[in-house]
C-alpha positions in Angstrom: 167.2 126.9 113.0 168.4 128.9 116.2 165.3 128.4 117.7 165.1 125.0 117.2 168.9 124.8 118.8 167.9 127.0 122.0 164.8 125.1 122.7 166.8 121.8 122.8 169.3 123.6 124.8 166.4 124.7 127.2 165.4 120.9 127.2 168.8 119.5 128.5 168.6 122.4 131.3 165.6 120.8 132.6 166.7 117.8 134.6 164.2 116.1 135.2 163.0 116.1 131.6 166.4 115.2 130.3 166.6 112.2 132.5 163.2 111.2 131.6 164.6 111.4 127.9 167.7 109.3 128.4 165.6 106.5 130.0 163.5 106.4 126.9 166.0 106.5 124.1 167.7 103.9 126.6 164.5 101.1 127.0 163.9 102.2 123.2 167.2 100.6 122.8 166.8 97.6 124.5 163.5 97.1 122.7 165.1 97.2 118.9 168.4 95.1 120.2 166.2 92.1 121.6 164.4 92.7 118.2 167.2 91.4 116.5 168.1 88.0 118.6 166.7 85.2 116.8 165.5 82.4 118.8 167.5 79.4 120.2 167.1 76.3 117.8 166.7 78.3 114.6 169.4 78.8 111.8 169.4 82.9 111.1 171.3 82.1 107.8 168.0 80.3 106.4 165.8 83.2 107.1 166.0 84.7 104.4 162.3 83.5 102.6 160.6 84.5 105.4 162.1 88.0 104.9 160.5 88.2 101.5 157.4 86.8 102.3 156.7 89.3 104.9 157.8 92.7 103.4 154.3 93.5 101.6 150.6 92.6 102.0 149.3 92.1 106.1 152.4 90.4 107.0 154.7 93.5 106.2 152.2 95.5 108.0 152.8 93.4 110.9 156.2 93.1 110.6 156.4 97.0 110.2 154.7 96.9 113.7 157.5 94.5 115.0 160.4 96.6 113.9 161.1 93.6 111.7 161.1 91.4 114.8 158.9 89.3 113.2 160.8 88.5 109.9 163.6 87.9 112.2 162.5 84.8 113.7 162.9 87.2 117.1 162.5 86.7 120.6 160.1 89.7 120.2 158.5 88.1 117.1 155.2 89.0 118.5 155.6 92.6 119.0 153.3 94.3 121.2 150.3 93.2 119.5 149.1 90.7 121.7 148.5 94.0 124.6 146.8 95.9 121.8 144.5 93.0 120.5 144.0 92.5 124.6 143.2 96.7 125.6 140.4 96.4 122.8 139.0 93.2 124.0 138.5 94.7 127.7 137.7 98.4 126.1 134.7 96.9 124.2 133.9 94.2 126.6 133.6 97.3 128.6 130.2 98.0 127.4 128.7 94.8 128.5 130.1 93.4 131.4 128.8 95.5 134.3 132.3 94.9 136.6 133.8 96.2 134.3 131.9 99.4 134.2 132.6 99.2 137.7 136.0 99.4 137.9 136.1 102.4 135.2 133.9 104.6 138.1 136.8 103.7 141.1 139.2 105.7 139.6 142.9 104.8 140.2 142.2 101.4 141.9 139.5 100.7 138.8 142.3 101.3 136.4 145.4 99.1 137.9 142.4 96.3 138.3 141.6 96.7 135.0 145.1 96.5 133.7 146.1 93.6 135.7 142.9 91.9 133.7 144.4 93.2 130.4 147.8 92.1 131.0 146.5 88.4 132.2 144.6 88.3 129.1 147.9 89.7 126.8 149.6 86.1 128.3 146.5 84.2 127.5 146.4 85.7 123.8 150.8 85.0 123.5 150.0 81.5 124.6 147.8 81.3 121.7 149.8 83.1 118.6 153.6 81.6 119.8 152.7 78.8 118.8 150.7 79.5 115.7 153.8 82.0 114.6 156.3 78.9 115.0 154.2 76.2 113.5 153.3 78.8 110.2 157.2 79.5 110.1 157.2 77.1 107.4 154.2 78.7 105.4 156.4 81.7 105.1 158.9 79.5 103.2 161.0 78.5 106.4 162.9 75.4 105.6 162.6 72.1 108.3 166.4 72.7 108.2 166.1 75.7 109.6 165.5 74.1 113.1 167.9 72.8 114.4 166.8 71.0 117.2 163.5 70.4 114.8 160.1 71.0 115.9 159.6 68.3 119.0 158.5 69.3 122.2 162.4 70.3 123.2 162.2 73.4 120.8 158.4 73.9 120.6 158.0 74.8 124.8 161.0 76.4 125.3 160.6 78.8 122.6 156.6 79.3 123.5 158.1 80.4 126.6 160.6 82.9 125.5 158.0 84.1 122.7 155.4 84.9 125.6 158.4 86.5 128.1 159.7 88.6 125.0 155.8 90.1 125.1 155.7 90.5 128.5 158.7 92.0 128.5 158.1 94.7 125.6 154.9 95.2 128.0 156.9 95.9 130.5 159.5 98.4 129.0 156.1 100.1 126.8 154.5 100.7 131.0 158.2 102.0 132.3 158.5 104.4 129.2 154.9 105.9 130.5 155.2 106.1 134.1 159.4 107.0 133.7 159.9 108.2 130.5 158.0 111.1 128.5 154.7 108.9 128.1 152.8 107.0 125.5 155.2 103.6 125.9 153.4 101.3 123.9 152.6 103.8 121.3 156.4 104.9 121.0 157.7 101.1 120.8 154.9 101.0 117.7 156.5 103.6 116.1 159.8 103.1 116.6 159.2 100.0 115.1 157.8 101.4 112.0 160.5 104.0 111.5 163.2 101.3 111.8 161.7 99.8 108.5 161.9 103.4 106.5 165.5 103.8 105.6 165.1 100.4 103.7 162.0 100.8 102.4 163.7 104.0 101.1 166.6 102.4 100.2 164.4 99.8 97.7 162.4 102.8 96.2 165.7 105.0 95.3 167.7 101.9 93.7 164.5 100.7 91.8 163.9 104.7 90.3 167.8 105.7 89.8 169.8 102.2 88.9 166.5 100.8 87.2 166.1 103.6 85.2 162.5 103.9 86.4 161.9 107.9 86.5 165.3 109.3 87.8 166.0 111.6 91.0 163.2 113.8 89.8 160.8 111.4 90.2 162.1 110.8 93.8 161.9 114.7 94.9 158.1 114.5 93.7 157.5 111.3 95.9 159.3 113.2 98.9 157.1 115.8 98.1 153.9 114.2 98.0 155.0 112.4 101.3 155.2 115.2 103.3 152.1 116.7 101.6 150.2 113.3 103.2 151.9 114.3 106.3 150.6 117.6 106.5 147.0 116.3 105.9 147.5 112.9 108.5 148.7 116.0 110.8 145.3 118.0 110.0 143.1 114.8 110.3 145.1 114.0 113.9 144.5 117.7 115.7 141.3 118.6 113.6 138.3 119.7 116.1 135.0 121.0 116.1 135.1 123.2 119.5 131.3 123.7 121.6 131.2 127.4 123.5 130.4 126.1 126.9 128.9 129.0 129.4 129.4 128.6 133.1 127.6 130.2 135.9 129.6 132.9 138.0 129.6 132.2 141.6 128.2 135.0 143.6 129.6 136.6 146.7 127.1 135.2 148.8 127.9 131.0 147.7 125.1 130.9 144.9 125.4 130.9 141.2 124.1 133.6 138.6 123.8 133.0 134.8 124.6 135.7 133.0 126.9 137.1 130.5 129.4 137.9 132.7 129.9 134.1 133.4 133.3 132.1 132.2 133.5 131.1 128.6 135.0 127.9 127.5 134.3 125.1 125.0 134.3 121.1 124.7 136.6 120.2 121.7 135.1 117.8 119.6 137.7 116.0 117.9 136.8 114.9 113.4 138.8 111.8 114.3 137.9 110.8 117.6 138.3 106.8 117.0 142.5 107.3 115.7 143.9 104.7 114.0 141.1 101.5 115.5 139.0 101.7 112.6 141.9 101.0 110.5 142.8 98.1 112.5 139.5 96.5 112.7 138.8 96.4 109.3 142.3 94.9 108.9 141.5 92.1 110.9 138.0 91.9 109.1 139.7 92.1 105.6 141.2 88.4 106.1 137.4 86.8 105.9 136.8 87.5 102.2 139.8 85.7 101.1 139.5 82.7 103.5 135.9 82.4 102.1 136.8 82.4 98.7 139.6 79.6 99.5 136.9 77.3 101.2 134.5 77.8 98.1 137.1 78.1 95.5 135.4 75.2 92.9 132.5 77.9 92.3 133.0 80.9 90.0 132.6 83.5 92.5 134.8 82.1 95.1 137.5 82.0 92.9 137.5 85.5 92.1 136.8 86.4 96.1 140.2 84.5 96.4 142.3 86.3 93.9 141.0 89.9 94.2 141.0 89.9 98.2 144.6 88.8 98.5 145.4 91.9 96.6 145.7 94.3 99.3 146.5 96.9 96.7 143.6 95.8 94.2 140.2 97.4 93.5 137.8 95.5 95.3 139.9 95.3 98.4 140.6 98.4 98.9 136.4 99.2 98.4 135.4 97.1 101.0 138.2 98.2 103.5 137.3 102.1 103.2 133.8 100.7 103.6 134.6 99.4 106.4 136.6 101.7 107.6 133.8 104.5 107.3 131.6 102.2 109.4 133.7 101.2 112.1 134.9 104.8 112.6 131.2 105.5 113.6 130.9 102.3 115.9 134.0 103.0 117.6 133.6 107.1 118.3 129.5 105.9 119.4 131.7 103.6 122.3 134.4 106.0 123.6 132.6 109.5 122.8 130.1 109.5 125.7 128.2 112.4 124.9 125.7 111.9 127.8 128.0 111.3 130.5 129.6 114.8 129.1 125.8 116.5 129.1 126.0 115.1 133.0 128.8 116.6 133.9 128.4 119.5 132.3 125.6 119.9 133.8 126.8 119.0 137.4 129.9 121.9 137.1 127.4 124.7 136.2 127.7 124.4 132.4 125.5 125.0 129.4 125.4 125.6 126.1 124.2 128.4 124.9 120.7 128.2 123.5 120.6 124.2 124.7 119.2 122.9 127.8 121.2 121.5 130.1 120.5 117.4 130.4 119.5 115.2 127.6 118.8 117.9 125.1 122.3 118.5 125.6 123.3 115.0 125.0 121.4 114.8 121.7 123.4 118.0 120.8 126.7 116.9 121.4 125.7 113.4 119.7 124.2 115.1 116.6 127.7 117.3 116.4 129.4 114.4 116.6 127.7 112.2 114.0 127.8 115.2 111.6 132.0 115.4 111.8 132.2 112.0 112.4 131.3 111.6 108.5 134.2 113.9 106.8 136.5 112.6 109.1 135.7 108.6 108.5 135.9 109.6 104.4 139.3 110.9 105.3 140.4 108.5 107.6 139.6 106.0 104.5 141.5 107.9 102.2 144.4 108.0 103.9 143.8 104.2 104.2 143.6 103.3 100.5 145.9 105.7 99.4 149.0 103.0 99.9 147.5 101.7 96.7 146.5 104.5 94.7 150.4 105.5 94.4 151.2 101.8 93.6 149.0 101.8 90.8 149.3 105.5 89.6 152.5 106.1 90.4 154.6 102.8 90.2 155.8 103.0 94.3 157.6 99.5 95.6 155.0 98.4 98.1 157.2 98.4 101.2 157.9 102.5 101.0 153.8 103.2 99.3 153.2 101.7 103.2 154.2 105.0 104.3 152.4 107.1 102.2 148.9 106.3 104.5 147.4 103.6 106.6 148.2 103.0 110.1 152.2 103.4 109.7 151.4 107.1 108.9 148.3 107.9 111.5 150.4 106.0 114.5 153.6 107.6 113.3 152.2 111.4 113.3 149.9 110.3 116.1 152.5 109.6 118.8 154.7 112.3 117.3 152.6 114.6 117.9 151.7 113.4 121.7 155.2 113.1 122.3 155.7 117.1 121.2 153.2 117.8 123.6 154.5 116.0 126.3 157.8 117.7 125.8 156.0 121.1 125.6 154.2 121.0 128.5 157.4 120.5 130.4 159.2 123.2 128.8 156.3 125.8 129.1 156.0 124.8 133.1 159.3 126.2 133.1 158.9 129.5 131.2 160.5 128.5 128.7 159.3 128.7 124.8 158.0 125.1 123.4 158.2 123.2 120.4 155.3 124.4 119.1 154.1 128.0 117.7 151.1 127.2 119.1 149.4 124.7 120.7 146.1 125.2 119.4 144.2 123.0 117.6 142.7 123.3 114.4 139.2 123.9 114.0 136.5 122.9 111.7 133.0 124.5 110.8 
């Protein structure tokens, strides 16, 4: 505990980290207070249905990423999504569109083009969902009273508007927390959305074990338990790698290069989850079809039961599918962003080899057959840790809104940028001689 008090004590020596600190605890701030401003020409008081609609299933996922924002009939209703749904779009559109491509081999003037494109496109998709989310207020169980000025073109466009500016504007404050703060904006407004949902969630789960009579405190301490236990393992899954000795040539005396043993030795790290949380998040987006099927056939046998056992997001066959899913999108998405040969290339280009591998596309095929054999423990884990939300609701009697926690993508983005954000701190700390907030800053290997 000392050491944890002298290491923040070294933080708050280093000005320039400090400041960077107080700006993002500051825009943090601002975030979760416009989270809680309901839009102009709705009644908060009659909100109340759409609270309960949306605190389990897909819609308390997504409120979960709003901070609640979205229950709240908020001027920040639709989160950051819309930038996510548009970095993917340009990411995979990436591999097609050859401009694209272009712009990812200009370096910093390729990346500001490309994220002018993917903020035009984070409008276009706002001007799409604001007014879906206002028009499907009243699927959630919103009440016509609850506008006031009703739904007529004098509420409908103005609130469009402010929907699509509270976007831009998270966008915004997510891009200043990166450049001005201590990194990873839009990651940390996901995640400090997420946490701002535990204590309740908490809250739910203690009063429904100790007033209910349902298990007691000691059933709680094992839940806390097993929490941190799924922590521990989302931590291995996050920082897992599989690391390639890479020899480089020695540069002689005279300008040329000589392989030999005497030659630096580093390594590539491989990471077992190289895709993150996108697999997770495809499939989620994927896991609406079955049910909207079944409702469209729903007079035959088998749509009927497509319908009631796919809008169980903690049943059986939905949780199959999606770590089926899951498996196989983790090994689309780390074929996209691992370029093994562009790695082989420059590898080869610096001097580099693997030992025993030729340099070029034999080492290409290397790297790629590493990858696809780690690829397939980490995708079964990754699906694990997906589905496990429902194992504990079933096994263990969990209230839905706290088993949220106990895997998915609240957990992987919550130790994800937790982790990042450590790092980020670390770096600055150990720039400045001073000890981080790490042990180590290794990461864990796999055979």
């Amino acid at each position: 505990m000392k050491k944890f008090f002298e290491t923040i004590s070294n933080i708050w020596k280093i000005d320039e980290l400090r400041n960077r600190i107080l700006l993002t605890l500051g825009l943090l701030l601002v975030y979760r207070f416009g989270c809680q401003i309901v839009l102009p020409g709705i009644d908060s008081t009659q909100l109340s249905q759409l609270a309960s609609s949306t605190d389990s299933g897909i819609f308390g996922l997504l409120n979960a990423f709003t901070g609640g924002a979205f229950a709240n009939a908020s001027i920040f209703a639709l989160g950051i999504m819309p930038y996510i749904s548009a970095s993917i779009v340009v990411q995979l559109m990436s591999i097609a569109i050859p401009y694209l491509q272009k712009l990812d081999k200009e370096g910093e003037s390729g990346r500001k083009t490309k994220n002018q494109i993917t903020r035009w496109l984070t409008i276009g998709i706002c001007v799409v969902q604001a007014p879906a989310y206002l028009y499907g207020l009243e699927a959630f169980g919103v009440q016509d009273s609850a506008f006031v000025l009703g739904k007529g073109l004098d509420f409908m466009v103005p609130a469009v508007i402010i929907l699509v500016t509270g976007c831009v504007f998270a966008m915004w404050l997510g891009e200043k927390i990166t450049d001005k703060g201590i990194g990873n904006g839009i990651s940390l407004l996901i995640m400090i959305g997420i946490i701002a949902t535990l204590p309740q969630s908490f809250v739910q789960e203690f009063i429904s074990r100790t007033v209910d009579n349902n298990g007691g405190l000691m059933f709680i301490l094992v839940e806390i338990i097993l929490w941190f236990l799924v922590i521990l393992a989302s931590i291995l899954l996050v920082m897992a790698t599989r690391q390639i000795p890479v020899q480089y040539a020695r540069r002689t005396a005279s300008g040329g290069y000589e392989k030999n043993i005497m030659g630096s030795r580093q390594y590539i790290p491989l990471k077992l989850n190289a895709s993150g949380v996108m697999p997770i998040i495809f499939a989620q987006a994927i896991m609406f079809a079955p049910s909207l099927i079944g409702k469209t056939f729903n007079n035959s046998a088998a749509g009927q039961w497509m319908e009631v056992q796919f809008q169980d997001i903690f049943g059986l066959a939905y949780n199959v599918l999606f770590g089926l899913l899951i498996i196989i999108f983790t090994y689309f998405y780390t074929a996209i962003t691992v370029p093994t040969n562009k790695m082989a290339d420059d590898l080869k280009r610096s001097g580099g080899f693997i030992p025993g591998i030729r340099p070029g596309k034999e080492t290409g095929d290397f790297l790629d057959k590493i990858m696809s054999l780690i690829t397939l423990p980490g995708s079964v884990f990754l699906a694990l840790l997906a589905v496990l939300p429902a194992i504990v609701v079933k096994l263990m009697d969990i209230q839905a809104g706290w088993a949220m926690f106990y895997g998915g993508t609240s957990l992987l983005i919550m130790v994800g940028v937790a982790i990042d954000t450590v790092q980020q701190v670390n770096a600055y700390l150990l720039n400045r001689h001073y000890d981080g907030l790490m042990k180590s800053g290794k990461n864990r290997k796999v055979a």
